[in-house]
C-alpha positions, 0 to 999 in steps of 0.5 A: 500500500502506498504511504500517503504523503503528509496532508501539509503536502497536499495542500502545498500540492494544491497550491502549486496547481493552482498557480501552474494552471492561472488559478492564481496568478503572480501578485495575488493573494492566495485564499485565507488560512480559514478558507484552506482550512475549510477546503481541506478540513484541516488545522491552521498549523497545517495550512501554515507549514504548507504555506510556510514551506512555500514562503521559504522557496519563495513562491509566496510572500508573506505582507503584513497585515495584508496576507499571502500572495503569489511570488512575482510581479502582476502581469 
């Protein structure tokens, strides 16, 4: 049986799709921790290793008080 990755991983996953396909696009924001919560019924500390993992390669970044948005420029 093939072990299933940790779900952090999925969401990680998730994420990356959705940028690869357009879904999000370069300088926006991604859903909220709330929302990822919800769509993968999971914990914020979850949502936030896989965000985090994503922060530290640089494929997000994190603005205070303003959320997480997709690395690049817009356009």
């Amino acid at each position: 049986m093939p072990y299933a990755q940790p779900l952090w991983k999925d969401i990680r996953d998730d994420l990356r799709a959705r940028i690869k396909a357009g879904l999000l696009k370069p300088g926006e924001k991604i859903p909220t921790t709330r929302e990822l919560m919800n769509q993968h019924s999971t914990s914020s500390a979850t949502v936030r290793r896989a965000v985090d993992s994503m922060i530290g390669a640089g494929e997000l970044v994190g603005r205070q008080g303003l959320g997480v948005f997709v690395a690049g420029d817009p356009g």
